[in-house]
C-alpha positions as CSV (number, residue, x, y, z in Angstrom):
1,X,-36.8,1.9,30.3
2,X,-33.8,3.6,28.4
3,X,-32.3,2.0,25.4
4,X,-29.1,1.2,24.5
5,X,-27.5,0.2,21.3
6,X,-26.3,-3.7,20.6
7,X,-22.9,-4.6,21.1
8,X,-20.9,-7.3,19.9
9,X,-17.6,-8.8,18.4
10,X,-16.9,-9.0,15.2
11,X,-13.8,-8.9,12.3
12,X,-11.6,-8.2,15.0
13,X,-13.3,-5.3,16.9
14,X,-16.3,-4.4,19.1
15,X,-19.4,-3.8,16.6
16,X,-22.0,-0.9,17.5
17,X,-25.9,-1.3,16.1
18,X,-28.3,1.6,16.6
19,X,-31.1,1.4,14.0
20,X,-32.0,-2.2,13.1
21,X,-35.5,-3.0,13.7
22,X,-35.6,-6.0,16.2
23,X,-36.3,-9.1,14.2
24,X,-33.6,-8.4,11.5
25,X,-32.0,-11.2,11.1
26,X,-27.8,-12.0,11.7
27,X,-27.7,-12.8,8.0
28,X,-29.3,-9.8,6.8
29,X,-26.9,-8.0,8.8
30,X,-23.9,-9.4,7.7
31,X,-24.7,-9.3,3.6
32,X,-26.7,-6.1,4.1
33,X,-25.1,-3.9,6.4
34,X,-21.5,-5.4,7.5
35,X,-21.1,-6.6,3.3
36,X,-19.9,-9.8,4.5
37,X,-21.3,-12.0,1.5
38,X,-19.6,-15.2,2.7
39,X,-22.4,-16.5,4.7
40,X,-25.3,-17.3,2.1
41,X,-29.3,-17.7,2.3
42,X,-30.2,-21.0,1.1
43,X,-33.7,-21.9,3.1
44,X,-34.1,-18.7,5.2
45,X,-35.4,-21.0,8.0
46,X,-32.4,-23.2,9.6
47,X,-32.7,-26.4,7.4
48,X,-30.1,-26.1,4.8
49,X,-26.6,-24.5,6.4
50,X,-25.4,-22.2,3.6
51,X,-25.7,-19.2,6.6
52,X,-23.8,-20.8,9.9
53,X,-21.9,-18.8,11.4
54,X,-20.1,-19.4,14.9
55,X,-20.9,-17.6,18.4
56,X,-18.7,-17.2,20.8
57,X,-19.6,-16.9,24.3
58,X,-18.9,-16.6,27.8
59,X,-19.4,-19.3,30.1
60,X,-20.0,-19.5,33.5
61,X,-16.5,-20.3,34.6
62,X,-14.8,-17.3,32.4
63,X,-14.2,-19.7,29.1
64,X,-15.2,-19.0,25.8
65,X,-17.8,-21.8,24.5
66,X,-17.8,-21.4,20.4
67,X,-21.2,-23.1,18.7
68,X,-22.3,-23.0,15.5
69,X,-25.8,-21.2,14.2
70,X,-28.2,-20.6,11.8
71,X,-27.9,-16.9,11.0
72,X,-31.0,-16.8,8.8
73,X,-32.9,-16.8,12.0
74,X,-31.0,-15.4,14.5
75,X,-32.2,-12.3,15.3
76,X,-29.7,-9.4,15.4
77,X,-30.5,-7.9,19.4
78,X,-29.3,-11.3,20.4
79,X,-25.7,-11.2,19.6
80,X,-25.5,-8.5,21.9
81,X,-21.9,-9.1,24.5
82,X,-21.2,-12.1,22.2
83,X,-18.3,-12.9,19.4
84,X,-19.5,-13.4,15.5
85,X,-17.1,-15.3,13.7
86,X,-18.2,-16.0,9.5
87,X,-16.3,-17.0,6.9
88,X,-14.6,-14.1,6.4
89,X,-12.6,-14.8,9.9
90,X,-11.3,-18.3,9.1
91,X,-8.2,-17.3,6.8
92,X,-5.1,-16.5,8.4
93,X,-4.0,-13.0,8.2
94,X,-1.5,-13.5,5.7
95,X,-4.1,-14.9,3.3
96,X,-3.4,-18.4,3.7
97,X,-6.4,-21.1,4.4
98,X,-7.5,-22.8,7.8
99,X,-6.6,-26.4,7.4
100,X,-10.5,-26.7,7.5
101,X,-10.5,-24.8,4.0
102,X,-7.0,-26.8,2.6
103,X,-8.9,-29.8,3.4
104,X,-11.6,-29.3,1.0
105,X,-10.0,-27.7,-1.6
106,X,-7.3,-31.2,-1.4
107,X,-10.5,-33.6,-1.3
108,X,-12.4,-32.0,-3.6
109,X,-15.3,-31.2,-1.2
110,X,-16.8,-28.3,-3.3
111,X,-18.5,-27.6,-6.8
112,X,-21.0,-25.0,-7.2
113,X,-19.6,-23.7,-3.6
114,X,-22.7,-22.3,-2.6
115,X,-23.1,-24.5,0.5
116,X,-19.4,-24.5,1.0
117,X,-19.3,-21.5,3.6
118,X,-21.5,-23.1,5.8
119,X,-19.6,-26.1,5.8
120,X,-16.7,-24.4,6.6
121,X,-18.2,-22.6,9.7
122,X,-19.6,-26.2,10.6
123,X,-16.0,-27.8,10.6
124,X,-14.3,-25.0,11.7
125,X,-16.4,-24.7,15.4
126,X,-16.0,-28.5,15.6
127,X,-12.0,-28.1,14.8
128,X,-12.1,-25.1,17.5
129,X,-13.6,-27.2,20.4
130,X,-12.0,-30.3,20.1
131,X,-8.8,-28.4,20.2
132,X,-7.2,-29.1,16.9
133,X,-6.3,-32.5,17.7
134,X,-6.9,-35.4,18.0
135,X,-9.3,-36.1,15.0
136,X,-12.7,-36.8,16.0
137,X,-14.4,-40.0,14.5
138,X,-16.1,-40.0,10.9
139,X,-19.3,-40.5,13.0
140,X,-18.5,-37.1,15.6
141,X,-17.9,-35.3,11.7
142,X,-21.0,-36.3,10.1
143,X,-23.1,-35.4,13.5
144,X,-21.2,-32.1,13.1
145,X,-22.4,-31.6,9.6
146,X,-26.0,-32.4,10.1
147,X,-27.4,-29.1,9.7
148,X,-25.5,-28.8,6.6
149,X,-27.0,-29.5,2.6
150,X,-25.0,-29.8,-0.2
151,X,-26.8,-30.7,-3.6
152,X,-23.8,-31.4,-6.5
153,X,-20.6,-32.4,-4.6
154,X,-21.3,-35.5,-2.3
155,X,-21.3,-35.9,1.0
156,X,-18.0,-38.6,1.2
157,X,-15.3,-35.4,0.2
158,X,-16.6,-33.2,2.8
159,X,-16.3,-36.1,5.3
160,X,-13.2,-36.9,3.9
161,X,-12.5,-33.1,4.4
162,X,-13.4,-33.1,8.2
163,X,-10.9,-35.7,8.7
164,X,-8.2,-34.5,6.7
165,X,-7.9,-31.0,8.4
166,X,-6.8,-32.5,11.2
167,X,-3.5,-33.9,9.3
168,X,-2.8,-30.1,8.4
169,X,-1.0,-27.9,10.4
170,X,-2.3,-26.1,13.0
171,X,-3.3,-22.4,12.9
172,X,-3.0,-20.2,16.1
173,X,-6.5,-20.5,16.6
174,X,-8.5,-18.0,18.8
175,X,-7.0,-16.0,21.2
176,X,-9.9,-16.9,23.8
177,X,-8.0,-15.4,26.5
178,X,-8.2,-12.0,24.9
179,X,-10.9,-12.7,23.2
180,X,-12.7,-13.2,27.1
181,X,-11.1,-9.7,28.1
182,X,-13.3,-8.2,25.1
183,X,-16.5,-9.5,25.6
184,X,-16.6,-9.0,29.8
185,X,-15.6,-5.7,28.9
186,X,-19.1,-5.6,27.3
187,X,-21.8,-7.6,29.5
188,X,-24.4,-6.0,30.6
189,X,-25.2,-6.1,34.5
190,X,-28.7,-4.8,33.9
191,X,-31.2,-5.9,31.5
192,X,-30.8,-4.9,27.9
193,X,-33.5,-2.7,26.3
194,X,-33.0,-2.0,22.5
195,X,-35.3,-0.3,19.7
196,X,-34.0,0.9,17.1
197,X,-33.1,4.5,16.8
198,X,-35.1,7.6,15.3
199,X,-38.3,5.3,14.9
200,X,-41.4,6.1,17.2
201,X,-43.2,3.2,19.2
202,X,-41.1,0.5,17.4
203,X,-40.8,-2.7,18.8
204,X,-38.7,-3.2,21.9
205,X,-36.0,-6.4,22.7
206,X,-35.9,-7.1,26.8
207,X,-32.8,-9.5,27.5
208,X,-33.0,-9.2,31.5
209,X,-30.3,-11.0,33.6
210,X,-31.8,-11.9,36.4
211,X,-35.3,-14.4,36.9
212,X,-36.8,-11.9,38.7
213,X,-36.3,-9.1,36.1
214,X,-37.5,-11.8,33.6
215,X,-40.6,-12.3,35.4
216,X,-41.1,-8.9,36.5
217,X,-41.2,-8.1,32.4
218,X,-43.4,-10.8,32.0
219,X,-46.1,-10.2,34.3
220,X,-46.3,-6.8,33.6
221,X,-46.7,-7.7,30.0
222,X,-48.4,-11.0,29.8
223,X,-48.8,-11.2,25.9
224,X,-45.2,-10.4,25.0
225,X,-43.5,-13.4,23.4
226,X,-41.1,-14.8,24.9
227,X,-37.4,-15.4,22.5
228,X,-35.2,-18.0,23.1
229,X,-33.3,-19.4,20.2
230,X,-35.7,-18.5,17.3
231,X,-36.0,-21.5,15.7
232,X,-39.5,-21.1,15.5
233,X,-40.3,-17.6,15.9
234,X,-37.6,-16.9,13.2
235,X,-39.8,-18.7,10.7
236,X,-42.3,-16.4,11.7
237,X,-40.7,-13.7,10.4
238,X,-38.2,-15.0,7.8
239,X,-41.3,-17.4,6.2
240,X,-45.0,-15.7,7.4
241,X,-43.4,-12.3,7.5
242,X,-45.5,-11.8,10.6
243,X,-44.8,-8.9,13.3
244,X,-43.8,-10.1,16.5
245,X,-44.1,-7.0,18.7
246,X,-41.8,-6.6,22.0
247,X,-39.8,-9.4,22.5
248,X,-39.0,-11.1,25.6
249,X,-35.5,-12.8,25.4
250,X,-34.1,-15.5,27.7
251,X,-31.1,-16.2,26.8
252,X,-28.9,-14.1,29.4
253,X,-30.9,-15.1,32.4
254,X,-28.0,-17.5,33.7
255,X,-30.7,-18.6,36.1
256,X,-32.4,-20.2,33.6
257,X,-30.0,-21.8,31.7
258,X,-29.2,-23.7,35.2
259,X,-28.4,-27.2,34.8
260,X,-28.2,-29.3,38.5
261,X,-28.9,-32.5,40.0
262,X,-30.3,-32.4,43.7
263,X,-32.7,-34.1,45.7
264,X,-33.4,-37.3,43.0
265,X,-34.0,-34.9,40.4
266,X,-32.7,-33.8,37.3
267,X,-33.0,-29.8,37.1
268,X,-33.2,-28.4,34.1
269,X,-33.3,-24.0,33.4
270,X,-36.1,-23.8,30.7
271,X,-33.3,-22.0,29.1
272,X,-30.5,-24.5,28.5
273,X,-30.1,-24.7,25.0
274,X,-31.7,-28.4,23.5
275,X,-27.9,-29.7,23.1
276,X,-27.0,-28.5,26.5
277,X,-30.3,-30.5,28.3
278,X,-30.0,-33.4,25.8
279,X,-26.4,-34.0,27.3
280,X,-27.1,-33.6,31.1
281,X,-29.9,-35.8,30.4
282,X,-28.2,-38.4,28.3
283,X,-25.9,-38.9,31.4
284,X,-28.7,-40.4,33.4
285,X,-30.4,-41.8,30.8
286,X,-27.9,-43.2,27.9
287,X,-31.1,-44.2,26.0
288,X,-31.5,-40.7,25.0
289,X,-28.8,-40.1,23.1
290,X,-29.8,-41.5,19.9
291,X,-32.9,-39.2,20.1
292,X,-30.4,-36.4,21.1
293,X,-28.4,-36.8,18.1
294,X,-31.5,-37.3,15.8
295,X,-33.3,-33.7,17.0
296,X,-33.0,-31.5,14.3
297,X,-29.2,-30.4,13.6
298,X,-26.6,-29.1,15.5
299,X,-26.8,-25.6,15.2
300,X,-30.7,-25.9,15.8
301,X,-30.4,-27.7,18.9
302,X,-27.0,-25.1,19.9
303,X,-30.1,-22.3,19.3
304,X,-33.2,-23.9,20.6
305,X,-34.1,-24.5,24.3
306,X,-35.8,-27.3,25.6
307,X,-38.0,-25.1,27.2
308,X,-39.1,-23.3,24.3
309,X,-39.4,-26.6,22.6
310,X,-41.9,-27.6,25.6
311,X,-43.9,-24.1,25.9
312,X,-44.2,-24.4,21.9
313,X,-46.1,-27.8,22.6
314,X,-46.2,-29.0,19.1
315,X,-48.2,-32.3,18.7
316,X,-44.8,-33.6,17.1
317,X,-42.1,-32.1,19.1
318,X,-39.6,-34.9,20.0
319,X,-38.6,-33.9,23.5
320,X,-42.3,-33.9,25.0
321,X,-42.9,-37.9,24.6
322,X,-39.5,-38.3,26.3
323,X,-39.7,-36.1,29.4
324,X,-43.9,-37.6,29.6
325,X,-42.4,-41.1,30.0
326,X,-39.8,-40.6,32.5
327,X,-41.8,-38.8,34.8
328,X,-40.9,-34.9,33.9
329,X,-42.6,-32.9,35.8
330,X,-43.1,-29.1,34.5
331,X,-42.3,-25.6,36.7
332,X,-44.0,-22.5,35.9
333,X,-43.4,-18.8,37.3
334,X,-45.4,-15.9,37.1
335,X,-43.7,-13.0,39.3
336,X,-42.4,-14.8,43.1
337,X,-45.5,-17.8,42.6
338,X,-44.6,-21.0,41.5
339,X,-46.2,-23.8,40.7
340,X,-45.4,-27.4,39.8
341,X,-47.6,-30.1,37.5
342,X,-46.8,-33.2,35.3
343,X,-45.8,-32.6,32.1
344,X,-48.2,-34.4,30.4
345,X,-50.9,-32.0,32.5
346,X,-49.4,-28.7,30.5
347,X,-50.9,-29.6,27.1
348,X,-54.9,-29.3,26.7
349,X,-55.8,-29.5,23.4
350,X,-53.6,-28.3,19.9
351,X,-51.3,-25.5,20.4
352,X,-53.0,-25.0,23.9
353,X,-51.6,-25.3,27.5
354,X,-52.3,-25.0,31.3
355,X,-50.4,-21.6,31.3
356,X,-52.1,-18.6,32.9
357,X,-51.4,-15.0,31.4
358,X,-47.9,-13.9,32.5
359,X,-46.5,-17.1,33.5
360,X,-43.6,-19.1,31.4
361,X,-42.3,-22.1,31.9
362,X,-39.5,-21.8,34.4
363,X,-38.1,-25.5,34.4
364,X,-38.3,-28.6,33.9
365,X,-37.6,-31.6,36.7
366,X,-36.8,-35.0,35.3
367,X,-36.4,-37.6,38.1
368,X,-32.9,-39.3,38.3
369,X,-31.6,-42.4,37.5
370,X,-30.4,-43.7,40.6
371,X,-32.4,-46.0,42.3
372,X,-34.5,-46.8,39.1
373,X,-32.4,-49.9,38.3
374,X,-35.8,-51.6,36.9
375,X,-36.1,-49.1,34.6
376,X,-36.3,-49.6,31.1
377,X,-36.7,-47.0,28.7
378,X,-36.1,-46.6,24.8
379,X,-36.8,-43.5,22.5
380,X,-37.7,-44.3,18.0
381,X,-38.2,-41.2,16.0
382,X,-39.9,-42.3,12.5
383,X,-38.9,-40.0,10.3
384,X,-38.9,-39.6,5.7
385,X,-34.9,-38.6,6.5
386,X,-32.7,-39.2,9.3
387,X,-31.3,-36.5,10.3
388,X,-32.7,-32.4,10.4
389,X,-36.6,-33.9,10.2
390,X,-39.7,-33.2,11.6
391,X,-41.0,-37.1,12.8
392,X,-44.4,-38.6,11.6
393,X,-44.2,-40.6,15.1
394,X,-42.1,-40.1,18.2
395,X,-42.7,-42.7,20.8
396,X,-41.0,-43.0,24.5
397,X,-41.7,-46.6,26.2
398,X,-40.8,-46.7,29.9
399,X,-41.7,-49.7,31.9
400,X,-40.4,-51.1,35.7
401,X,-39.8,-54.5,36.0
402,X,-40.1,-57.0,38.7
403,X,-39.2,-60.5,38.1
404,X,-40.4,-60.6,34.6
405,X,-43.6,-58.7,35.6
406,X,-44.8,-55.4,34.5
407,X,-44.8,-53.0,38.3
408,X,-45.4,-50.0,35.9
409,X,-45.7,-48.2,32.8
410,X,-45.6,-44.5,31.3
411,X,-46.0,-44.4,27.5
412,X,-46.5,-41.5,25.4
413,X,-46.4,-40.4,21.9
414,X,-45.7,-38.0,19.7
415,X,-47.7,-37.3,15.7
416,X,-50.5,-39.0,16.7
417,X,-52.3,-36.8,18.3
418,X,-53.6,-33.2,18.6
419,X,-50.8,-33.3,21.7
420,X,-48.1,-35.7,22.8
421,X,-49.6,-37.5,24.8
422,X,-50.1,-40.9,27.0
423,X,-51.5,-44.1,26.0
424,X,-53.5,-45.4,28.7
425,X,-55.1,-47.8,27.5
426,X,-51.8,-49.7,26.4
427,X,-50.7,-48.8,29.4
428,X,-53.2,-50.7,31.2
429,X,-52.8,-53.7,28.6
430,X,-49.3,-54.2,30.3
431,X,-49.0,-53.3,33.6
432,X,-49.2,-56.2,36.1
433,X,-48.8,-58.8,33.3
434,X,-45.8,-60.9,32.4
435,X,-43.6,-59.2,29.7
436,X,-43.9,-61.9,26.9
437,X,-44.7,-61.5,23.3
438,X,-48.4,-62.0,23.9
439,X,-48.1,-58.6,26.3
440,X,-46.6,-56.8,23.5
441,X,-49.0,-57.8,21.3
442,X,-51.8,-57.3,23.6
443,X,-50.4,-53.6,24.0
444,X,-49.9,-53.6,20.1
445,X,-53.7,-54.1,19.8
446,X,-54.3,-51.6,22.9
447,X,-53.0,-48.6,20.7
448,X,-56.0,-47.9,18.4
449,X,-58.1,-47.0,21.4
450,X,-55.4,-44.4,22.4
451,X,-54.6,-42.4,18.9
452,X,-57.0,-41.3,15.9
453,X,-53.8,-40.0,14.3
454,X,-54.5,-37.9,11.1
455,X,-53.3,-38.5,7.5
456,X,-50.9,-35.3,6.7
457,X,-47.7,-34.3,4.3
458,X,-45.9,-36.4,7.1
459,X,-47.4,-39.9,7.6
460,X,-51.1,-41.5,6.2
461,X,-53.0,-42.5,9.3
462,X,-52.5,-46.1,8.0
463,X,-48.4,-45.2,8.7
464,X,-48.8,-43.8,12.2
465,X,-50.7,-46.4,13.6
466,X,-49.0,-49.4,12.1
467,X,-45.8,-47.7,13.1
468,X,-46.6,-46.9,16.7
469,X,-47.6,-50.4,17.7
470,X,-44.8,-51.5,15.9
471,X,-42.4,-49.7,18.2
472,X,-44.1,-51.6,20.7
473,X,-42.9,-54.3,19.8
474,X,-39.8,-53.0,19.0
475,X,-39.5,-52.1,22.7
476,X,-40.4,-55.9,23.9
477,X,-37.8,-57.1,21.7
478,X,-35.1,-54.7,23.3
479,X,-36.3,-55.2,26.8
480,X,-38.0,-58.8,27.2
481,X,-35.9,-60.5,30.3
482,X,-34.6,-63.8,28.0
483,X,-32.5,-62.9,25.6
484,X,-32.9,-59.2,25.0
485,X,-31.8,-57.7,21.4
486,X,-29.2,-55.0,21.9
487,X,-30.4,-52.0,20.8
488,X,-27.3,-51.1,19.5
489,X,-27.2,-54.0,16.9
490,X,-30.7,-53.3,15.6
491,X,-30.2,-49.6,16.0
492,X,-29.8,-47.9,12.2
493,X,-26.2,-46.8,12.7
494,X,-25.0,-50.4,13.2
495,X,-25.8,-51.0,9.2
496,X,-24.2,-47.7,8.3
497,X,-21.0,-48.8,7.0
498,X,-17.4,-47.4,8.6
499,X,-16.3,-45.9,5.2
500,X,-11.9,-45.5,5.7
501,X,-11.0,-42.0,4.5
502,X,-9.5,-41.5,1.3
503,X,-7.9,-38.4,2.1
C-alpha cells in the first residue's frame, strides 16, 4: 500500500508531515518541530493537563465538534484531516487576550504558569462549545477542568476564572464554516497509510474508513495493535519506551463510532470515544452519570474508546463492572464472521480474553431501558482522589424487583480480582429473597466467597473487601422499597459546598 504524508490544520493553514516516525507524539511535534512552546510536558502520560490542546473535527452532519486532548499521548498520524488549535491560537490577531485569558489574569488564576496553558485550552474548548454564553455552572467548569493540575495557585481563581470569561466580551470565535470547507477539502476517501519518509521497513499507521477495510487489515495481520485514543498505548511509548510496530487506527472508521438504539438495544461502535458512549448510555440509564463524570478526565475520556477500554480488559477498568451488570453483551469481527457473547464471557484470566487471532472487538450491545421499570441499578467507584484516578474497587449492583422480592440479580466488580468480574455467590444470597436489611447483610457476608482481592499501591486486601460489601449495603439503602435514601443526598457532590464566585 502506497503512503502518503499526514495532513492537518494548524496556525491558520493546512500542515504537511513527511518524516516523523509513527508514535511521535502531538507534543513533541508542536515544541520540536512546529516551535510552539505553549503547550508544556508535565506527566508525559495524560494525568496532569500542562499539554491540552483542542481538536477540531468533522462530524457526521458537516459541523465542527472541538474537544480537548492530551498531546503528550497523542500520536502525530492521528491528527491527520483534523484542526490543532494550542495556545498559540487563542489570542486575537491584534494581540489582545480571549476573555478565557483576561479572566485569569483579573482573578489571579496563575503563579508559576506552568500549568496555565493547559488550562487555558481546557476553558477555551468548553467556552467554544457552549457558544460563548450562557455561563455554564461552577459544577459544568470544574468537570471541565478535571484533567487539569495546578500545584501553587489554587483551584478557587481558575474556577472563579471559568466563570468570569463569560462576563467578557465575546471574540469572533472560530470560523467553523470555513474552517469545515478546509478540512473536507482534506479527508481521505481511502484508508490512510503513513511511514515516515527516507526510512526502510519503518513502522506503518493504517487509519481505514470503512469496517471492512479495518477488518480486512486486521485479519491479514492478526498481531498488529490496534490504536484508538492512546491512552494506554501512549504510555507505552511516552513511559516504557517500548516499540509498537504497525499500528492499526480506528478512529476514522465512522462505522465504528456508530452510536443507535434498535430492537431493545443499546448499540454502541467499539469506537465511540468513552464520553460519547458514557452519554448515549446515561440517557437510558441516569445512574451512570456519576461514574461517567468520575472516569478519568475529560480529555481522556474525549481520547479513549469504550471499546478499547473493554479489549484492554484491565482487572480495574471502570466501564467493564457496568456493562457486566446491565446485561452488555460483547460483538467481535474477524473479516465478514461475527460473533456475539456476554461480556463477562470475554475475560479469562489477567490481561487475557476470548479473542481469536485477527478478531477485535466490533461493539458493544447494552439492553435498553424500556420495559425494565423494576430495574435498579447503582454504580461507586472507591477511589484515594476523586477525580482522574485509577479505583481500588468499582462495583455495579443491578437487581429486578417484584413486590419487595428479589426476581433477579447481576453483580460485578471491579479491583478485586484478576478480571472484573461477577459475584455469584452474593448473587445467589439475594435472589428470591425479600430485600430487607438482613438480605443485604446476608449478601454482605456472601462476598468473601466471590473475591480473594490482593493488597497493592491501591487498596490493602483488608480495604477492598470491607469496601465491596459495604457498597452492598450502600445499594440496599438506596434501593430498599420503604423509604429509600436518595442517592443524590448521600451522593459526595451533595456535601460539596456551592462556593458564589468572587469574580
Amino acid at each position: 500500500m502506497e503512503t502518503q504524508s499526514i495532513r492537518f490544520f494548524h496556525r491558520g493553514q493546512v500542515r504537511t508531515v513527511t518524516h516523523a516516525p509513527i508514535t511521535r507524539t502531538v507534543l513533541q511535534y508542536l515544541r520540536e518541530d512546529a516551535h510552539c512552546t505553549g503547550t508544556k510536558e508535565g506527566c508525559a502520560e495524560g494525568d496532569c493537563g500542562a499539554c491540552t490542546v483542542v481538536l477540531g473535527e468533522l462530524q457526521p452532519d458537516g459541523s465542527i465538534g472541538l474537544k480537548a486532548v492530551n498531546a503528550c499521548i497523542q500520536f502525530l498520524p492521528t491528527l491527520d484531516g483534523k484542526a490543532l488549535f494550542t495556545v498559540e491560537d487563542v489570542r486575537g490577531q491584534n494581540g489582545t487576550l480571549h476573555p478565557v485569558q483576561q479572566a485569569l489574569v483579573e482573578c489571579h488564576g496563575s503563579q508559576c504558569g506552568f500549568c496555565t496553558p493547559g488550562f487555558v485550552m481546557s476553558l477555551y474548548a468548553l467556552y467554544e462549545n457552549t457558544g460563548h454564553a450562557p455561563p455554564p455552572s461552577r459544577e459544568a467548569i470544574c468537570d471541565a477542568l478535571t484533567g487539569n493540575l495546578c500545584r501553587c495557585t489554587g483551584y478557587r481563581p481558575i474556577i472563579d476564572a471559568g466563570q468570569r470569561m463569560y462576563a467578557l466580551p465575546a471574540p469572533a470565535g472560530i470560523n467553523r464554516t470555513q474552517l469545515a470547507e478546509t478540512l473536507r477539502a482534506i479527508q481521505r476517501t481511502e484508508t490512510f497509510c503513513y511511514a515516515p519518509a527516507g526510512v526502510e521497513n519503518a513502522p506503518r499507521f493504517y487509519a481505514p474508513r470503512t469496517v471492512s477495510a479495518f477488518a480486512a487489515l486486521k485479519a491479514a495481520h492478526p498481531d498488529i495493535r490496534v490504536l484508538a485514543g492512546s491512552t494506554d498505548l501512549g504510555l507505552w511509548v511516552t513511559k516504557q519506551l517500548r516499540e509498537l510496530g504497525d499500528l492499526l487506527y480506528v478512529g476514522q472508521v465512522a462505522d465504528l463510532c456508530a452510536l443507535d438504539k434498535r430492537d431493545g438495544w443499546l448499540e454502541i461502535g467499539a469506537a465511540a470515544t468513552l464520553e460519547q458512549a458514557y452519554a448515549f448510555l446515561a440517557e437510558d440509564y441516569p445512574e451512570l452519570t456519576e461514574m461517567w463524570r468520575r472516569f478519568g478526565s475529560l480529555p481522556i475520556r474525549n481520547a479513549g474508546t469504550l471499546g478499547g477500554n473493554i479489549a484492554n480488559g484491565s482487572p480495574i477498568g471502570d466501564s467493564a463492572p457496568a456493562l457486566i451488570a446491565l446485561g452488555a453483551r460483547v460483538v467481535l469481527q474477524r473479516g465478514d464472521a461475527h460473533r456475539e457473547l456476554p461480556l463477562e464471557d470475554l475475560y479469562l484470566a489477567y490481561m487475557k480474553n476470548a479473542m481469536a487471532p485477527g478478531e477485535f472487538v466490533a461493539s458493544l450491545r447494552v439492553p435498553a431501558r424500556a420495559g425494565r421499570d423494576a430495574l435498579r441499578f447503582r454504580t461507586y467507584k472507591l477511589s484515594k482522589r476523586f477525580d482522574e484516578d485509577i479505583s481500588a474497587v468499582c462495583a455495579a449492583l443491578a437487581i429486578e424487583l417484584d413486590g419487595g422480592i428479589v426476581r433477579s440479580a447481576r453483580i460485578a466488580y471491579g479491583g478485586m480480582a484478576a478480571t472484573s468480574k461477577r459475584a455469584p455467590e452474593t448473587e445467589a444470597a439475594i435472589t428470591g429473597k425479600l430485600w430487607d436489611e438482613a438480605t443485604a447483610r446476608a449478601a454482605m457476608a456472601a462476598m468473601s466467597r466471590d473475591y480473594a482481592p490482593l493488597t497493592d499501591m491501591r487498596a490493602t486486601e483488608h480495604y477492598r473487601r470491607t469496601s465491596a460489601a459495604n457498597t452492598v449495603y450502600r445499594f440496599w439503602l438506596e434501593t430498599r422499597p420503604d423509604a429509600p435514601l436518595p442517592a443524590a443526598q448521600i451522593n459526595v457532590r451533595a456535601v460539596e459546598p456551592d462556593i458564589p464566585t468572587v469574580a
